[in-house]
KEGUMI-800827 format. One record per residue: residue in three letters; y, z, x of N, C-alpha, C, O, CB in turn. Coordinates in Angstrom, 2 decimals, decimal comma. Atoms other than C-alpha are relative to their C-alpha. Glycine has a CB too. Layout:
ATOM  aa     nc2     nc3     nc1    cac2    cac3    cac1     cc2     cc3     cc1     oc2     oc3     oc1    cbc2    cbc3    cbc1
ATOM ALA       Y       Z       X       Y       Z       X       Y       Z       X       Y       Z       X       Y       Z       X
...
END
This chain:
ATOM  aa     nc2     nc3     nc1    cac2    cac3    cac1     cc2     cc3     cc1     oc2     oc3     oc1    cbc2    cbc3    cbc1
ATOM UNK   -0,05    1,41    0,35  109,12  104,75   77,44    0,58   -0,82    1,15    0,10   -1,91    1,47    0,82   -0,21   -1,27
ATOM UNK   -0,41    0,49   -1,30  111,36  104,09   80,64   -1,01   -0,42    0,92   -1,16   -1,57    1,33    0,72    0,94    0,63
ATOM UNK    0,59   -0,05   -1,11  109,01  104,80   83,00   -1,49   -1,36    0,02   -1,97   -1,94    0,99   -0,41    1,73    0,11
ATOM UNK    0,75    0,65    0,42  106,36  102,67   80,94    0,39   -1,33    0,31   -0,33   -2,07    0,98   -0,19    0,31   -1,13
ATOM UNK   -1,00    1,41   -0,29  108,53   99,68   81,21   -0,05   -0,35    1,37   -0,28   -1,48    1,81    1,65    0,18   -0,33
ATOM UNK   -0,16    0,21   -1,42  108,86  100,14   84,63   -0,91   -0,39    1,08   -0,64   -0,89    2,18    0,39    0,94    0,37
ATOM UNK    0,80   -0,21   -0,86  105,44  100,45   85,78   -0,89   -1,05   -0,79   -2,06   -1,25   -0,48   -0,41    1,49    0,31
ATOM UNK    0,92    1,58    0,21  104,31   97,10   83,66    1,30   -0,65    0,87    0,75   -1,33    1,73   -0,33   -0,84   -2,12
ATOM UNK   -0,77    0,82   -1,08  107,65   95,54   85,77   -0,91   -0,28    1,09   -1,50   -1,32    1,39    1,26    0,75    0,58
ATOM UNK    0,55   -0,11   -1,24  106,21   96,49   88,59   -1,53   -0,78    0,10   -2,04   -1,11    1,17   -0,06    1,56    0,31
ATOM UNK    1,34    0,47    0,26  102,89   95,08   87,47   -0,05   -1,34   -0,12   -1,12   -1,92    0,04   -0,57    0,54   -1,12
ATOM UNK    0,11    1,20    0,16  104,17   91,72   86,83    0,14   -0,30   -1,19    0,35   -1,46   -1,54   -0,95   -0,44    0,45
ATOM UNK    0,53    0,03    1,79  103,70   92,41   82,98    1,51   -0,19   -0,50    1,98    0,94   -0,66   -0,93    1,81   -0,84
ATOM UNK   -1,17   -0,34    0,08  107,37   91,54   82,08   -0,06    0,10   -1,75    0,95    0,57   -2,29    1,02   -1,06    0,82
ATOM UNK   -0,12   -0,09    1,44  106,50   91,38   78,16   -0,08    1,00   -0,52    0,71    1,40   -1,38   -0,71   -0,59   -0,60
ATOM UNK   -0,33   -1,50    0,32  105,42   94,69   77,89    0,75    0,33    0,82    0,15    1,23    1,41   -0,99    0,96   -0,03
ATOM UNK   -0,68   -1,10   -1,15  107,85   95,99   80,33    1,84   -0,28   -1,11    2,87    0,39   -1,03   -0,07   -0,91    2,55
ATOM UNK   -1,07    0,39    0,69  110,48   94,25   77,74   -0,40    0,77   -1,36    0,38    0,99   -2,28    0,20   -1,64   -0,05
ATOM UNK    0,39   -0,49    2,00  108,80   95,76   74,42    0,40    1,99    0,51    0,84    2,64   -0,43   -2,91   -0,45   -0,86
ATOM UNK   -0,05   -1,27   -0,35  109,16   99,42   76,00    1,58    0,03    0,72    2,38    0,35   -0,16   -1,35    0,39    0,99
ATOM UNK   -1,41    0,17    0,02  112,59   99,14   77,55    0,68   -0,14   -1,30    1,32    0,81   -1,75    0,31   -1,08    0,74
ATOM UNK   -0,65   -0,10    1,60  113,83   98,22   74,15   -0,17    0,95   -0,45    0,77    1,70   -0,71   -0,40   -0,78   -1,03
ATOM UNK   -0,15   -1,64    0,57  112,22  101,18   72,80    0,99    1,17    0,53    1,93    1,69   -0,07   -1,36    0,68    0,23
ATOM UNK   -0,91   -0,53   -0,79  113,68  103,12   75,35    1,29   -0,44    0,15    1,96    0,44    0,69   -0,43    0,03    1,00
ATOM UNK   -1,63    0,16    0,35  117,28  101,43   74,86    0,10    0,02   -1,46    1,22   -0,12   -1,97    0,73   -1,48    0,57
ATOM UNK   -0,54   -0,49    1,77  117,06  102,06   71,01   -0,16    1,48   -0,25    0,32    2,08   -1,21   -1,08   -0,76   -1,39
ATOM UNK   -0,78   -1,40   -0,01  116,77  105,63   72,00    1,27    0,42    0,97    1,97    1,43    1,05   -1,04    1,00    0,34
ATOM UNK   -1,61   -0,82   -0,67  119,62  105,72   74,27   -0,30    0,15    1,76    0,28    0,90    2,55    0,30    2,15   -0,86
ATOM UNK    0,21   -0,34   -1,67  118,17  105,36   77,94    1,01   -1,19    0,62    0,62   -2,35    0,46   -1,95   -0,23    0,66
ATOM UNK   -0,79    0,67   -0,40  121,05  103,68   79,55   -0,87   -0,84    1,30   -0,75   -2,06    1,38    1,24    0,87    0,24
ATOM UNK    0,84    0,63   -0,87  118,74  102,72   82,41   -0,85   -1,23   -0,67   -0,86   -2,35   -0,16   -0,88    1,06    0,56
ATOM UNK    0,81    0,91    0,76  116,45  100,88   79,93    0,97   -1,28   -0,75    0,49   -2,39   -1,00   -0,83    0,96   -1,15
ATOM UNK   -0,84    0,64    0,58  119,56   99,28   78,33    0,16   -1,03    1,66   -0,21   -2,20    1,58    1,36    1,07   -0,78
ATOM UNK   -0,33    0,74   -1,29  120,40   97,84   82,16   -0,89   -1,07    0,38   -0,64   -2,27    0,52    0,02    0,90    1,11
ATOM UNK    0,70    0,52   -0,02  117,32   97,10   82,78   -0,76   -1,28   -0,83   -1,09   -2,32   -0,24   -0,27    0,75    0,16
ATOM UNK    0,01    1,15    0,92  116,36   94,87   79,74    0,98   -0,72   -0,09    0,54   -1,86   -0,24   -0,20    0,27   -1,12
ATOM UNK   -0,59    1,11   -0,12  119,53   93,03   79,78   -0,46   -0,82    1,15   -0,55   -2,03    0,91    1,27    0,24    0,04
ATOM UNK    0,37    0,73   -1,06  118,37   91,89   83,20   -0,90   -0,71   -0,45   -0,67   -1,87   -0,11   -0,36    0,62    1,08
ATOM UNK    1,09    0,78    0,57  115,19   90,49   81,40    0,93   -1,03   -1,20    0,95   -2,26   -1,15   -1,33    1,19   -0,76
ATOM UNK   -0,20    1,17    1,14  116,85   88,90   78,31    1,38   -0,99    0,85    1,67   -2,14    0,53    0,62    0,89   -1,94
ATOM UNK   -1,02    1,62   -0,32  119,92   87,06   80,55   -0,16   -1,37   -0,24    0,63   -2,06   -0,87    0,18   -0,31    1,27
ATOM UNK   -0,21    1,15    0,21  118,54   84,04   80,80   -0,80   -0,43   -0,74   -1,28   -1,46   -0,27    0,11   -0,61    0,87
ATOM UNK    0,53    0,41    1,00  116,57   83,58   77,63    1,40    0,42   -1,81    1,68   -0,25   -2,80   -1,75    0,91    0,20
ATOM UNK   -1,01   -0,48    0,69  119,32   85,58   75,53    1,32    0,64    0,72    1,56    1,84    0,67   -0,59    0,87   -0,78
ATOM UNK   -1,05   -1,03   -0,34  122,56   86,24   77,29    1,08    0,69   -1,08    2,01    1,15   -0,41    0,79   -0,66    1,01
ATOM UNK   -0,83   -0,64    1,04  124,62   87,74   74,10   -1,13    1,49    0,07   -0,71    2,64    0,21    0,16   -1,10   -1,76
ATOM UNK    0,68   -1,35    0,09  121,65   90,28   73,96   -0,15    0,54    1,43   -0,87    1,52    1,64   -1,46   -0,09   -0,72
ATOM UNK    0,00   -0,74   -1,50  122,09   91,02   77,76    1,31    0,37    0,03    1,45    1,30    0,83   -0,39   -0,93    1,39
ATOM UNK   -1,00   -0,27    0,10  125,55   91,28   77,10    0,32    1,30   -0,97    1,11    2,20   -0,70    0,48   -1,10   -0,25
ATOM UNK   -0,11   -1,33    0,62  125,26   93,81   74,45   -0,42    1,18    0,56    0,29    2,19    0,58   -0,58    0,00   -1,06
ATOM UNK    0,63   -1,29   -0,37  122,79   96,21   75,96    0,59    0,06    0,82    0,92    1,24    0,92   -1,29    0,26    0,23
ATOM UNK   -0,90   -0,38   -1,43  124,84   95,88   79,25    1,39    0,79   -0,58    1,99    1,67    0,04    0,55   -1,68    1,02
ATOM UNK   -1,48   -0,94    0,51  128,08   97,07   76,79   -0,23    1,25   -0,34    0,52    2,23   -0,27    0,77   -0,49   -1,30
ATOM UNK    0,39   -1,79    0,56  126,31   99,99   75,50   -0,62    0,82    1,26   -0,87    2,02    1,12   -1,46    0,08   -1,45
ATOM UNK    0,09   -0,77   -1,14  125,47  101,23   78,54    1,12    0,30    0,92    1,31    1,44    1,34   -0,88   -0,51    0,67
ATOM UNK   -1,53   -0,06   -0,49  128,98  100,42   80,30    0,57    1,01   -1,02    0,76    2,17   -0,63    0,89   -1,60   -0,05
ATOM UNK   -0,33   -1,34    1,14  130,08  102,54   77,24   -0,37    1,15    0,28    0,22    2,05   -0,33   -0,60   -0,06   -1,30
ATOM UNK    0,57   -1,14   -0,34  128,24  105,16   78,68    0,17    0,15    1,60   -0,45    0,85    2,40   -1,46   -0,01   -0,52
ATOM UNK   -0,25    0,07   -1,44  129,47  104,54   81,87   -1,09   -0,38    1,20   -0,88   -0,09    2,38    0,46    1,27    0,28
ATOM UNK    1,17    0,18   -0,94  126,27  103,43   83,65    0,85   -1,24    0,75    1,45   -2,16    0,21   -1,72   -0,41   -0,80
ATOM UNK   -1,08    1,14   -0,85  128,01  101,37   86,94   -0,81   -1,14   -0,13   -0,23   -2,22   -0,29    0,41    0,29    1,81
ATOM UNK    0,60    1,39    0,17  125,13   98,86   86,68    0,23   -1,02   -0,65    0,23   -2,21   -0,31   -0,88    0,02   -0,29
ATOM UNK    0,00    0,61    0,94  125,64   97,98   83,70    1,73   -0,79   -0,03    1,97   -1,97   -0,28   -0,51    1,03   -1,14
ATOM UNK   -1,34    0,60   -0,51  129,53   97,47   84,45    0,34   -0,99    0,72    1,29   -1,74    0,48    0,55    0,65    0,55
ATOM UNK    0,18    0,92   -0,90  128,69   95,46   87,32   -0,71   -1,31   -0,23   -0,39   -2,36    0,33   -0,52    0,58    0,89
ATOM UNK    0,35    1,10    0,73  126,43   93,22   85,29    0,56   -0,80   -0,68    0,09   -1,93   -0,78   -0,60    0,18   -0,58
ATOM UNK   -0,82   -0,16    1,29  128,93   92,93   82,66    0,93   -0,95    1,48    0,77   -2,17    1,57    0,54    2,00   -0,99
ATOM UNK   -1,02    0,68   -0,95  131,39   91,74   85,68   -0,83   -1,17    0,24   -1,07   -2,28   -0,24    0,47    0,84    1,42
ATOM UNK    1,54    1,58   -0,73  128,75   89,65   87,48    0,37   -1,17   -0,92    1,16   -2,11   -0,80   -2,41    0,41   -0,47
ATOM UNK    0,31    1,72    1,64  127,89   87,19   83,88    0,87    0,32   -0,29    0,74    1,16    0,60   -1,24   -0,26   -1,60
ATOM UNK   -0,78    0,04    1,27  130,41   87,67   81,93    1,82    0,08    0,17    2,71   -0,22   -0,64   -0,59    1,37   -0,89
ATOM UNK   -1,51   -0,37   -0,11  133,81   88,68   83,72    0,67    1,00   -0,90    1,87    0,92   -1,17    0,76   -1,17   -0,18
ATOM UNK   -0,43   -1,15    0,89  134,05   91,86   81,42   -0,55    0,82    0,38   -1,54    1,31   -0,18   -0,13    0,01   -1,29
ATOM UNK    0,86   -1,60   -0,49  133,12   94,64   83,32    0,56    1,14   -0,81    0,30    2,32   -0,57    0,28    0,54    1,81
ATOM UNK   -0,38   -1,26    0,93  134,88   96,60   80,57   -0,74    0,81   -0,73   -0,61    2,01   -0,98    0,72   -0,29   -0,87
ATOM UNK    0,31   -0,40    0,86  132,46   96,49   78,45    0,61    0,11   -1,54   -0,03    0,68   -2,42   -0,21    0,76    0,51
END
C-alpha cells in the first residue's frame, strides 16, 4: 500500500497517493503515517499532527522533526 502511494506521488496523482498512504497508516506503516501528514498539513493540520504523533510514538525521526517543524512538539 506504501509503495502504491508512492509511485502515484511520484506520478503527480496526489489523491490516490493520499487514499493508499492512509491505508497503509491504518495498518501501521510509520512511513505512510509521515508521509500523509505531509499531504494533509495544509488542508488539515490536526490530521497531520496526529499521524505525525503516531509515528513519533514509534519513534520514526521524520515524523519528530515534523512534529518540531509545525507544531513545536517534537514529542509527540
Amino acid at each position: 500500500m506504501f509503495e502504491v502511494g508512492t509511485c502515484a506521488a511520484v506520478d503527480g496523482d496526489l489523491s490516490t497517493a493520499k487514499f493508499w498512504w492512509g491505508r497503509a497508516a491504518a495498518a501501521g506503516s510509520t512511513d505512510a503515517m509521515v508521509n500523509l501528514g505531509g499531504l494533509l498539513l495544509d488542508e488539515d493540520p490536526e490530521g497531520a499532527r496526529l499521524w505525525w504523533s503516531r509515528a513519533a510514538g514509534e519513534g520514526h525521526p521524520a515524523a519528530i522533526q515534523n512534529l518540531d517543524a509545525n507544531f513545536g512538539d517534537g514529542k509527540g
